[in-house]
MARDOTI-419624 format. One record per residue (C-alpha): x, z negated, y negated; chain; residue number from 1. Coordinates in steps of 0.25 Angstrom, whole numbers. Layout:
<nodes>
{xx=X; zz=Z; yy=Y; chain=A; n=NUM}
...
</nodes>
This chain:
<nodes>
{xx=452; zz=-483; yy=-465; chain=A; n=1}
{xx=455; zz=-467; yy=-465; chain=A; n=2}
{xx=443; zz=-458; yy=-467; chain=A; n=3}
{xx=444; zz=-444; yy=-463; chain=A; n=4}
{xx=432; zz=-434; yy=-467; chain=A; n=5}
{xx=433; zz=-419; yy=-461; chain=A; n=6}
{xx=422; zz=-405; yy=-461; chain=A; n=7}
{xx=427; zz=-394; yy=-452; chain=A; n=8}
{xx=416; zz=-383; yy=-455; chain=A; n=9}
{xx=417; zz=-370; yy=-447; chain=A; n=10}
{xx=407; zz=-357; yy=-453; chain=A; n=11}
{xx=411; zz=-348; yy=-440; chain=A; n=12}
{xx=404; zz=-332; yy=-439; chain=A; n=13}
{xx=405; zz=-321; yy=-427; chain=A; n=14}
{xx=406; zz=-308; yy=-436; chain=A; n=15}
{xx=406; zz=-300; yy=-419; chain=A; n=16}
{xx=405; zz=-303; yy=-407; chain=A; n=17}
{xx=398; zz=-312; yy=-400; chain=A; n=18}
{xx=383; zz=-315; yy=-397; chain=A; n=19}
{xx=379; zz=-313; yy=-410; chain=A; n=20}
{xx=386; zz=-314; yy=-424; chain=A; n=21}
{xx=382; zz=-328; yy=-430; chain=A; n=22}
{xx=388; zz=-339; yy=-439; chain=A; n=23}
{xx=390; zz=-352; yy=-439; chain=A; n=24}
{xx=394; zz=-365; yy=-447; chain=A; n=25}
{xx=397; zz=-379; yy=-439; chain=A; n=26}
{xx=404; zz=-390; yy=-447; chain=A; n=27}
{xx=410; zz=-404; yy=-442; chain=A; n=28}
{xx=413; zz=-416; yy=-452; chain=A; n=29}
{xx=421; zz=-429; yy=-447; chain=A; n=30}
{xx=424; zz=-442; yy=-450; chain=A; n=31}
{xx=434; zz=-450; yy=-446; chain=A; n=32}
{xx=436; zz=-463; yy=-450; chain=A; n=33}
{xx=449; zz=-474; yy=-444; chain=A; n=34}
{xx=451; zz=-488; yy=-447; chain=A; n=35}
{xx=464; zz=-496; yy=-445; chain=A; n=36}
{xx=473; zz=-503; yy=-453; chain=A; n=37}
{xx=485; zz=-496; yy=-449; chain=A; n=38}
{xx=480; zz=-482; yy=-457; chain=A; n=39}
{xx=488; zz=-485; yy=-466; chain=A; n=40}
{xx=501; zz=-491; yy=-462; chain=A; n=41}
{xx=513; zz=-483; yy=-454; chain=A; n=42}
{xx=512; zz=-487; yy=-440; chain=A; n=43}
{xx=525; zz=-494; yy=-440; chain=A; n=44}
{xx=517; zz=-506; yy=-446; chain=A; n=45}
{xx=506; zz=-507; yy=-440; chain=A; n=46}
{xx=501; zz=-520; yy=-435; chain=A; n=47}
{xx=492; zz=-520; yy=-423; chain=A; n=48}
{xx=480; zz=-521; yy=-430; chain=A; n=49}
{xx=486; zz=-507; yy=-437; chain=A; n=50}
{xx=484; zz=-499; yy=-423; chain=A; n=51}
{xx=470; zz=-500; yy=-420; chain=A; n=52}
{xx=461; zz=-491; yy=-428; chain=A; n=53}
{xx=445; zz=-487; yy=-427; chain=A; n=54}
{xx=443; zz=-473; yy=-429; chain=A; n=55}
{xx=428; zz=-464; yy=-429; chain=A; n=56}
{xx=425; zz=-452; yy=-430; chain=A; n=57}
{xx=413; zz=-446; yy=-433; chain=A; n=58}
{xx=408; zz=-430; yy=-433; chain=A; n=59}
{xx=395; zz=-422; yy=-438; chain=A; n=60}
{xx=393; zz=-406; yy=-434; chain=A; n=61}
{xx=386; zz=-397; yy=-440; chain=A; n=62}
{xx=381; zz=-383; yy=-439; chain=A; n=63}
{xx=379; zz=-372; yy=-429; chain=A; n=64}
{xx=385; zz=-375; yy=-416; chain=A; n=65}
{xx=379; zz=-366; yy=-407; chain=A; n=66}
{xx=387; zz=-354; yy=-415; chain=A; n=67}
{xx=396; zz=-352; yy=-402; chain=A; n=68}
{xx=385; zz=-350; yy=-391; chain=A; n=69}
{xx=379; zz=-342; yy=-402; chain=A; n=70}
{xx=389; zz=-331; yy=-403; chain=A; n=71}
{xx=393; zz=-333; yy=-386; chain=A; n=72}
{xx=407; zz=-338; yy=-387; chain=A; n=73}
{xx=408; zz=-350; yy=-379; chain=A; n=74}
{xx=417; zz=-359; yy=-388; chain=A; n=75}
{xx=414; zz=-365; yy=-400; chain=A; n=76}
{xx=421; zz=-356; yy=-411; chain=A; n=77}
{xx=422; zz=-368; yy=-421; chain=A; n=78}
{xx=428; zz=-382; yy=-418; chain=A; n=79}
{xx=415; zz=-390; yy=-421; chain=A; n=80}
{xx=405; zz=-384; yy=-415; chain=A; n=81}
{xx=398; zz=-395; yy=-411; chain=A; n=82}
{xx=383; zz=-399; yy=-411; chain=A; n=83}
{xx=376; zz=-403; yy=-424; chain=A; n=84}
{xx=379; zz=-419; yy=-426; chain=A; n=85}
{xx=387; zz=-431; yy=-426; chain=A; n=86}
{xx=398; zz=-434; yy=-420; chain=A; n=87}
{xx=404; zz=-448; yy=-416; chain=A; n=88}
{xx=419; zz=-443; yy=-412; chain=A; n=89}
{xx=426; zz=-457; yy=-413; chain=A; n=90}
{xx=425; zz=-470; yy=-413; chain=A; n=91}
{xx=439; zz=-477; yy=-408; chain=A; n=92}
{xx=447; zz=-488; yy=-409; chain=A; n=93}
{xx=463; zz=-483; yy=-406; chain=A; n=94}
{xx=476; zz=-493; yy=-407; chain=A; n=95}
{xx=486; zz=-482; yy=-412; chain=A; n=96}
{xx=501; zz=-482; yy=-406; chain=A; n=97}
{xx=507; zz=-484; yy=-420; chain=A; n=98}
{xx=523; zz=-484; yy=-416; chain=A; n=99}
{xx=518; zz=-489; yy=-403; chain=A; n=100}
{xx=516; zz=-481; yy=-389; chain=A; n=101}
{xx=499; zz=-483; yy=-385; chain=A; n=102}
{xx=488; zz=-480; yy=-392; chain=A; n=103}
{xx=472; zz=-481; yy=-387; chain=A; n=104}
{xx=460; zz=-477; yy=-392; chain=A; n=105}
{xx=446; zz=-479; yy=-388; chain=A; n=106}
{xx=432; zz=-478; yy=-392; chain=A; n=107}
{xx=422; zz=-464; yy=-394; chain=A; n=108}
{xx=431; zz=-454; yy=-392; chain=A; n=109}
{xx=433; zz=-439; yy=-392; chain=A; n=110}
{xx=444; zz=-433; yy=-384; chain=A; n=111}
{xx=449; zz=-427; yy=-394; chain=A; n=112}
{xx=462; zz=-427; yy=-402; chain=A; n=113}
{xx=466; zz=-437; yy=-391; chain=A; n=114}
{xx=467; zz=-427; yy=-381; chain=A; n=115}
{xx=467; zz=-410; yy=-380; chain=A; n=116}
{xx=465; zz=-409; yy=-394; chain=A; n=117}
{xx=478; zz=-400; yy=-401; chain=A; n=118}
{xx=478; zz=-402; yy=-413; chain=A; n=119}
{xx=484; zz=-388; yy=-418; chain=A; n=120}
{xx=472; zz=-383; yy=-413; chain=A; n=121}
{xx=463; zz=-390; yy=-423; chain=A; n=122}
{xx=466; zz=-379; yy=-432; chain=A; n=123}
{xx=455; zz=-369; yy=-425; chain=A; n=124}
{xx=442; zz=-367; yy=-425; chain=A; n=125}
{xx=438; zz=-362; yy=-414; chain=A; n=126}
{xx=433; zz=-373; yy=-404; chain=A; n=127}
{xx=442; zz=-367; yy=-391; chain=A; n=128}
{xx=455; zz=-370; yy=-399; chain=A; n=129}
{xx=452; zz=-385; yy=-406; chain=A; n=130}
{xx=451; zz=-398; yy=-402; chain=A; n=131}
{xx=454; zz=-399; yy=-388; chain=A; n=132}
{xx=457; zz=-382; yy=-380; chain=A; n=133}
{xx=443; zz=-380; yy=-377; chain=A; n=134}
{xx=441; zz=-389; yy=-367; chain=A; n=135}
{xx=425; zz=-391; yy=-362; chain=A; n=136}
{xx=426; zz=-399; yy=-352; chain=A; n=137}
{xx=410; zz=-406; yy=-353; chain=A; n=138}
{xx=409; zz=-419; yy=-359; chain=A; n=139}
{xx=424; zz=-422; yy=-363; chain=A; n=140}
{xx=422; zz=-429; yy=-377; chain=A; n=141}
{xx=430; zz=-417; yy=-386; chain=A; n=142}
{xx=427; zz=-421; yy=-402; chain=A; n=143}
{xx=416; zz=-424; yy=-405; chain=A; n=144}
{xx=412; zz=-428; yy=-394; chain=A; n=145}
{xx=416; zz=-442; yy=-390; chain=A; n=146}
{xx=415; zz=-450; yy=-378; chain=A; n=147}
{xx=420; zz=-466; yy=-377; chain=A; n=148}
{xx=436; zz=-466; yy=-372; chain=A; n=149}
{xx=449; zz=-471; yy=-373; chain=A; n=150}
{xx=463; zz=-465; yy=-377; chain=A; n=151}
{xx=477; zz=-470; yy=-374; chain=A; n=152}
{xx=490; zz=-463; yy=-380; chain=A; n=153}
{xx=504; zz=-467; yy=-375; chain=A; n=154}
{xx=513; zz=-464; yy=-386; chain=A; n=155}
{xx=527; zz=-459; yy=-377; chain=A; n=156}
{xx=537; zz=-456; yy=-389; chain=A; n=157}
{xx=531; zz=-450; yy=-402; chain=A; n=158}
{xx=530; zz=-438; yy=-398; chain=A; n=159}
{xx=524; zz=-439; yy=-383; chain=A; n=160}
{xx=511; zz=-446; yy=-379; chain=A; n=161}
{xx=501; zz=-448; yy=-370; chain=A; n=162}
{xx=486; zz=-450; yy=-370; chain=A; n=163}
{xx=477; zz=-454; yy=-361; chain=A; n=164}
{xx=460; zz=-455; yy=-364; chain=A; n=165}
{xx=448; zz=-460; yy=-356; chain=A; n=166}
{xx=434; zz=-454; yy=-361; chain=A; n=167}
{xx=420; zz=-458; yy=-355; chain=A; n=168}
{xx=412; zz=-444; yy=-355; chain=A; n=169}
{xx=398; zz=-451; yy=-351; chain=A; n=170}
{xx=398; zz=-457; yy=-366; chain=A; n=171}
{xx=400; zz=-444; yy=-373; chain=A; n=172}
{xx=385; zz=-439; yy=-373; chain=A; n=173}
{xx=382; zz=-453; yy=-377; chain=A; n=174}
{xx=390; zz=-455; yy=-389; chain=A; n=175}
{xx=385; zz=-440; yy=-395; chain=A; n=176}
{xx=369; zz=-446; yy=-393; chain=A; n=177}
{xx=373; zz=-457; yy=-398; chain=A; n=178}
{xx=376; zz=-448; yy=-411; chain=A; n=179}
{xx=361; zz=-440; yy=-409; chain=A; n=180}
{xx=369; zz=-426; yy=-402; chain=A; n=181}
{xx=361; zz=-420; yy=-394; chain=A; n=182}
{xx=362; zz=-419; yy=-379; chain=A; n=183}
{xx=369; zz=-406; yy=-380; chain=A; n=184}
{xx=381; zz=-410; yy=-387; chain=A; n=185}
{xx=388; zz=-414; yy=-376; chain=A; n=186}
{xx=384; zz=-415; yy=-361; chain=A; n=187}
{xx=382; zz=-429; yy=-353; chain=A; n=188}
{xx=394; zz=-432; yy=-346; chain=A; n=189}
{xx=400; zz=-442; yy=-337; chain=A; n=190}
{xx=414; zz=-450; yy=-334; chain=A; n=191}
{xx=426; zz=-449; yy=-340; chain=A; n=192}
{xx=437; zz=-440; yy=-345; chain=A; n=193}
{xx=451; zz=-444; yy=-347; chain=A; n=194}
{xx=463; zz=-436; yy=-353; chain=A; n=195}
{xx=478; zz=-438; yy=-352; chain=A; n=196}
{xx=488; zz=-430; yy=-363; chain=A; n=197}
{xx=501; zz=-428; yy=-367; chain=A; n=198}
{xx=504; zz=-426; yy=-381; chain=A; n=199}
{xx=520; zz=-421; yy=-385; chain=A; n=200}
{xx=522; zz=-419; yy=-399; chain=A; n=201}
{xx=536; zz=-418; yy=-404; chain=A; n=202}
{xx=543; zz=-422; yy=-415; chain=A; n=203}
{xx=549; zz=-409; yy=-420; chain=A; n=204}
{xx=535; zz=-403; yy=-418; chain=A; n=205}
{xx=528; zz=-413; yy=-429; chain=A; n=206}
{xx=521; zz=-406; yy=-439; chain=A; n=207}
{xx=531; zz=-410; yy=-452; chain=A; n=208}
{xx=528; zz=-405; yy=-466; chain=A; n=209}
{xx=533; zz=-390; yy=-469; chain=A; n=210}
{xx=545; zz=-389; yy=-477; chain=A; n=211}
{xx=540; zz=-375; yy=-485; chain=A; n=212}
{xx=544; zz=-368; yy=-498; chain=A; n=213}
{xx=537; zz=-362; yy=-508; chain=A; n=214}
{xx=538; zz=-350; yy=-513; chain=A; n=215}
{xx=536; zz=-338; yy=-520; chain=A; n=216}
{xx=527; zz=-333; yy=-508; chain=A; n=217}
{xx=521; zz=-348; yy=-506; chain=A; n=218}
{xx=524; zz=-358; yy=-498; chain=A; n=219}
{xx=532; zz=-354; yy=-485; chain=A; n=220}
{xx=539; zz=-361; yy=-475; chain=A; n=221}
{xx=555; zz=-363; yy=-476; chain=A; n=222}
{xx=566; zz=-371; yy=-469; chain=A; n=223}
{xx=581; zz=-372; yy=-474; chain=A; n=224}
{xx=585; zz=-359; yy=-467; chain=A; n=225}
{xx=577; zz=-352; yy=-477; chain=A; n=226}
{xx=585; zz=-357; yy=-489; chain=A; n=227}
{xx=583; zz=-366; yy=-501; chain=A; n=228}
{xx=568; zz=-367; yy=-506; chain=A; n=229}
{xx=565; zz=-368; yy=-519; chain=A; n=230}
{xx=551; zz=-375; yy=-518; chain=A; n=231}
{xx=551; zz=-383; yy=-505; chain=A; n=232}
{xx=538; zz=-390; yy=-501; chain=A; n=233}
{xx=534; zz=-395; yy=-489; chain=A; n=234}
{xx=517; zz=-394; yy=-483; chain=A; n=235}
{xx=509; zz=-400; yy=-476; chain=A; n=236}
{xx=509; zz=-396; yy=-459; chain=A; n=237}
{xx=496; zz=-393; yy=-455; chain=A; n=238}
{xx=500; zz=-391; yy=-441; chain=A; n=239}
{xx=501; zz=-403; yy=-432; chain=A; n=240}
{xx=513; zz=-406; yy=-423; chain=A; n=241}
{xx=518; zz=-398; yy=-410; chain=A; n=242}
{xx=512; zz=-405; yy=-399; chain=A; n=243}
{xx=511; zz=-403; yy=-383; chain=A; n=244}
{xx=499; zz=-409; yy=-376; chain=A; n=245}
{xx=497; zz=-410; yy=-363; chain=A; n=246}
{xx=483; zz=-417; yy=-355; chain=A; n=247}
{xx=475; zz=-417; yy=-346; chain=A; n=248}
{xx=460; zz=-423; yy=-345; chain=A; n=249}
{xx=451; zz=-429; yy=-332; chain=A; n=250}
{xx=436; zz=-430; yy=-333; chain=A; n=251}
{xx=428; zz=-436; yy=-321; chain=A; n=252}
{xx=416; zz=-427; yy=-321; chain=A; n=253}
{xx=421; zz=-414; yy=-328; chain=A; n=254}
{xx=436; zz=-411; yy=-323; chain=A; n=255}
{xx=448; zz=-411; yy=-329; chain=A; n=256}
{xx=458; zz=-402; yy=-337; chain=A; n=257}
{xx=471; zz=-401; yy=-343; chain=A; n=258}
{xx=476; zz=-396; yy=-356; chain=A; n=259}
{xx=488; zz=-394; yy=-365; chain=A; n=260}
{xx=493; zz=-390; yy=-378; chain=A; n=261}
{xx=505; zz=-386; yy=-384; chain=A; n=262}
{xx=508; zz=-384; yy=-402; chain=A; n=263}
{xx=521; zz=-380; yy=-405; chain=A; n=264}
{xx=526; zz=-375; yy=-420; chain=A; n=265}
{xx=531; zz=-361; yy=-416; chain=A; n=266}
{xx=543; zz=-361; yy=-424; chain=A; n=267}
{xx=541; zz=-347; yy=-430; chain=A; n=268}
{xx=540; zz=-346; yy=-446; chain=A; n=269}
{xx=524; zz=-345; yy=-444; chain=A; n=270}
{xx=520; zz=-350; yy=-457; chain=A; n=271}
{xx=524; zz=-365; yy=-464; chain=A; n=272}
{xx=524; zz=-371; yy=-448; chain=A; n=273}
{xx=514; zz=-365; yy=-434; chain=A; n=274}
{xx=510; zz=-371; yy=-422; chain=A; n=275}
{xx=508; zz=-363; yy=-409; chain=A; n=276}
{xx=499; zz=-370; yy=-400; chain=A; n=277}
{xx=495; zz=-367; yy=-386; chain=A; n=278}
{xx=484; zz=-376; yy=-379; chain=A; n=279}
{xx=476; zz=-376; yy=-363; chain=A; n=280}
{xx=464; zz=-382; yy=-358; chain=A; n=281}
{xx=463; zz=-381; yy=-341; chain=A; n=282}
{xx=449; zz=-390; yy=-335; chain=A; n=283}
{xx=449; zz=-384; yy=-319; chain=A; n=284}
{xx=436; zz=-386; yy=-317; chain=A; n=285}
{xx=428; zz=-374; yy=-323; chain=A; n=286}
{xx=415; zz=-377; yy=-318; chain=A; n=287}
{xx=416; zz=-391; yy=-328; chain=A; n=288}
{xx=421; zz=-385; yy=-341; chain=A; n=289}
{xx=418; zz=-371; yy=-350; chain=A; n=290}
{xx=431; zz=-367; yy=-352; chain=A; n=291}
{xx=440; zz=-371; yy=-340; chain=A; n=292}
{xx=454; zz=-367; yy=-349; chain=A; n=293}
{xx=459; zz=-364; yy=-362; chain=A; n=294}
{xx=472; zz=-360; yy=-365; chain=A; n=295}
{xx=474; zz=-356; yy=-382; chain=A; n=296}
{xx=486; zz=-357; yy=-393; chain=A; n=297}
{xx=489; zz=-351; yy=-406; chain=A; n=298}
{xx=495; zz=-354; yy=-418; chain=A; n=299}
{xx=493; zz=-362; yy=-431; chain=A; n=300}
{xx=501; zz=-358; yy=-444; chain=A; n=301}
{xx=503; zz=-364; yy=-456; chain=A; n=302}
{xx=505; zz=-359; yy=-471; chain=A; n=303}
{xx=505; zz=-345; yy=-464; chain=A; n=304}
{xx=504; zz=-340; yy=-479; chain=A; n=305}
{xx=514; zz=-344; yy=-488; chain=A; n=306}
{xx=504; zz=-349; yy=-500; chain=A; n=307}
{xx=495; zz=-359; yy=-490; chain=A; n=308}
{xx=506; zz=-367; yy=-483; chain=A; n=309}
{xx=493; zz=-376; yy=-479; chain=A; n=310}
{xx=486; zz=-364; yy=-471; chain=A; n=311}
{xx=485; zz=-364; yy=-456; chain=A; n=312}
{xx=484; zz=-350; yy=-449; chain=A; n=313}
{xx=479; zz=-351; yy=-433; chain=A; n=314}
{xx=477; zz=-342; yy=-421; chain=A; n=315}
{xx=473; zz=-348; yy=-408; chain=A; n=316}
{xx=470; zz=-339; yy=-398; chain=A; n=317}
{xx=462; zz=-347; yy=-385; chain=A; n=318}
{xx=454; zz=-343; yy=-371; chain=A; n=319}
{xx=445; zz=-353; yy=-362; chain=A; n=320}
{xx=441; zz=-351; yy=-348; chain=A; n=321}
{xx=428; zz=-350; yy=-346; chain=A; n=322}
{xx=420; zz=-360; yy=-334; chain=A; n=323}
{xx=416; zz=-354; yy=-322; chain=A; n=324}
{xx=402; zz=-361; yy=-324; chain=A; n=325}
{xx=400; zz=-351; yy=-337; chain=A; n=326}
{xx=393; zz=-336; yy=-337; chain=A; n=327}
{xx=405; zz=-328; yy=-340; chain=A; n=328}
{xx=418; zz=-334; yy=-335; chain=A; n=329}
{xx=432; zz=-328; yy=-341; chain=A; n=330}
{xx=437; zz=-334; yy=-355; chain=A; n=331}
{xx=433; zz=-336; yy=-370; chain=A; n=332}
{xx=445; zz=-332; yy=-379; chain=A; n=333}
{xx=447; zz=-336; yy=-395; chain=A; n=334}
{xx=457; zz=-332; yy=-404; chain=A; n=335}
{xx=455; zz=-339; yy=-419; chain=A; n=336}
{xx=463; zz=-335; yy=-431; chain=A; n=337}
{xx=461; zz=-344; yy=-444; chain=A; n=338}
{xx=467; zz=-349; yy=-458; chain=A; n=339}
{xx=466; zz=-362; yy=-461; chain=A; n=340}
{xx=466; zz=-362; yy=-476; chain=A; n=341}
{xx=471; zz=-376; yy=-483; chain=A; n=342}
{xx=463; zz=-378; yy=-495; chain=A; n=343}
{xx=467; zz=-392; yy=-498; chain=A; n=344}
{xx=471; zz=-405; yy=-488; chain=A; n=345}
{xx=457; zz=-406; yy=-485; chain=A; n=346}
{xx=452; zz=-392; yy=-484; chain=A; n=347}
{xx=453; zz=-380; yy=-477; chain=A; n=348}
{xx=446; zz=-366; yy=-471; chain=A; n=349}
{xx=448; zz=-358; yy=-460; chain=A; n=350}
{xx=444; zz=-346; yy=-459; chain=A; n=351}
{xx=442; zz=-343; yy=-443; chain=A; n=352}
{xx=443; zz=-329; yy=-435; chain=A; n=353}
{xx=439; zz=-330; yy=-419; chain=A; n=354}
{xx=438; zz=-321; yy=-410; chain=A; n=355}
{xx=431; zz=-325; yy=-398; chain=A; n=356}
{xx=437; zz=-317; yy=-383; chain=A; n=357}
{xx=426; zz=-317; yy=-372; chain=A; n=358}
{xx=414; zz=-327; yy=-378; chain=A; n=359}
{xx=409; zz=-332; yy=-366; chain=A; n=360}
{xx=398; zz=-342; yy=-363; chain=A; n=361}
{xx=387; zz=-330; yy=-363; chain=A; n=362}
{xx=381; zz=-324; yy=-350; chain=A; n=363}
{xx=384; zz=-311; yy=-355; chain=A; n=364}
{xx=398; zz=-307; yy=-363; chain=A; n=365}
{xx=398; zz=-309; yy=-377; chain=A; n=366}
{xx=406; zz=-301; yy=-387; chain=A; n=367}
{xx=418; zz=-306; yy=-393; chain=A; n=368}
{xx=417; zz=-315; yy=-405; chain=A; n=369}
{xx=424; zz=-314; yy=-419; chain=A; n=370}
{xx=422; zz=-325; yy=-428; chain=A; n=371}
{xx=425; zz=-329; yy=-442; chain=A; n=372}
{xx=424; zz=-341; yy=-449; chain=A; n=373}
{xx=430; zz=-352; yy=-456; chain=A; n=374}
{xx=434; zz=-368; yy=-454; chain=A; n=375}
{xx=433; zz=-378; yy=-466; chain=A; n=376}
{xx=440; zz=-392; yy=-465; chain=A; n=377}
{xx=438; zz=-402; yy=-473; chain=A; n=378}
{xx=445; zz=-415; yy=-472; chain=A; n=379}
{xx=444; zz=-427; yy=-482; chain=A; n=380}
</nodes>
């Protein structure tokens, strides 16, 4: 059995601009919980009965999630601004690949990390950048909404695979009453979606431990071009591996859309190692979805000062079309800056600055917003 306990909190304040100037706090603890006997044992020797695992995955949310339509912007400017409640966000039974090619997965299910979901961009706060490029197309089961479906990844080479997943939108209202949320969680919906993506990640992109050398100034980034070190280490990468995805996803009622990603290190001496991301979102049918496209990128550094090589430094910059079915047409932009500082392995903060371009949403045109605020993580 591997339990796994987290608490992201996100106190959030518009100092200007805006509606009005208002605060908010809005927290999310998770659970997840996997069974299988093959946990602990490399994959090489596994058995069949070492394949199959049974994984769930509970949320709750708290706190004031009305805080965006509050201000006038028309995105969420935290990650887990959902309505008050619980949350069951997975309940699967998955037969892993191991050294083989297929793996499937079924059960309750969100779409995401399966598909969309870039995991670089888990490092924001704002709700446009993480999780899945602000995609709104009604009823599709994004975290922690859940619907009942069913996921098959092909496995090409280590590096290249292909995943394929089947999701039955008319039991996602159904599985959030059966959790006592109220009818304006999520909208009834009917059929089904399905989603097809490409994931490349290769090997000379993986994220590696850093080789670093301590010094007078702290800990800084060294290779052997730079000479002889005299305290060598080597720390912990907080990045995740270069990867290029590709998908695309069909829904029987509410469209269709494709999107991509790419995250690359930029080979620059930005810090102890960077990523340079840049993601898309395209669903043609604005009538069915608030933001039609959205096209971001930015860039994640860490140990950007020499005496915390376990610090992350972001800057995402971000701009989502608007529906044609809205008040004001045109865009909403974002740009967030933030520090993640590493306290320990299972603490950190973030402090957050947004600036929020064009806040729409509003039948009348609404200032634009700076917010401040701060990100606590907690994971045990």
């Amino acid at each position: 059995m591997q339990l796994e306990l987290s608490l992201t909190a996100e106190p959030l304040f518009n100092p200007h601009g805006g509606e009005r100037s208002a605060g908010s706090w809005i927290q999310q603890g998770t659970l997840n919980l996997d069974f299988s006997s093959g946990l602990n044992k490399a994959s090489a020797d596994w058995r069949e009965r070492d394949h199959w695992q049974l994984s769930v995955t509970v949320n709750h949310d708290a706190g004031d999630a009305t805080y965006t339509s509050a201000i006038g912007a028309l995105f969420a400017l935290q990650q887990v601004a959902y309505p008050a409640g619980f949350y069951f966000s997975e309940l699967s039974i998955e037969r892993q690949g191991g050294n083989g090619w297929l793996s499937v997965k079924g059960g309750i299910l969100p779409i995401n990390p399966d598909f969309v979901e870039v995991p670089v961009v888990g490092n924001y706060v704002h709700s446009a950048f993480n999780n899945t490029l602000n995609i709104t197309v009604e009823g599709l089961p994004i975290n922690p909404y859940t619907a009942l479906g069913g996921v098959v990844t092909a496995q090409a080479t280590p590096e290249l695979s292909l995943r394929y997943g089947l999701f039955d939108l008319s039991s996602t209202q159904p599985i959030s009453r059966w959790l006592g949320l109220s009818d304006g969680g999520i909208g009834p919906n009917t059929g089904v979606a399905q989603f097809l993506q490409l994931d490349l990640q290769p090997g000379a992109m993986s994220a590696q431990a850093l080789p670093a050398c301590r010094t007078a100034q702290g800990v800084v980034r060294w290779s052997p071009r730079r000479g002889i070190c005299a305290n060598p280490l080597s720390v912990e990468n907080q990045l995740p591996d270069g990867l290029l995805s590709l998908g695309d996803f069909l829904t029987s009622t509410n469209g269709n859309g494709i999107y991509g990603s790419l995250t690359v290190p930029t080979g620059l001496p930005l810090g102890l190692s960077d990523r340079l991301w840049l993601g898309a979102s395209y669903a043609p049918d604005r009538s069915q979805v608030i933001a039609p496209s959205f096209v971001g990128g930015g860039l994640v550094m860490q140990g950007a000062l020499p005496g915390r090589p376990l610090d992350v430094a972001i800057l995402g910059i971000g701009r989502s079309s608007l529906s044609n079915q809205l008040t004001r047409s045109a865009y909403e932009g974002v740009m967030e800056l933030g520090y993640r500082i590493q306290l320990n392995r299972n603490l950190g903060l973030q402090p957050t600055l947004q600036w929020i371009v064009n806040p729409s949403g509003a039948p009348r045109p609404v200032p634009g917003i700076l917010a401040a605020g701060v990100q606590l993580q907690l994971a045990l």
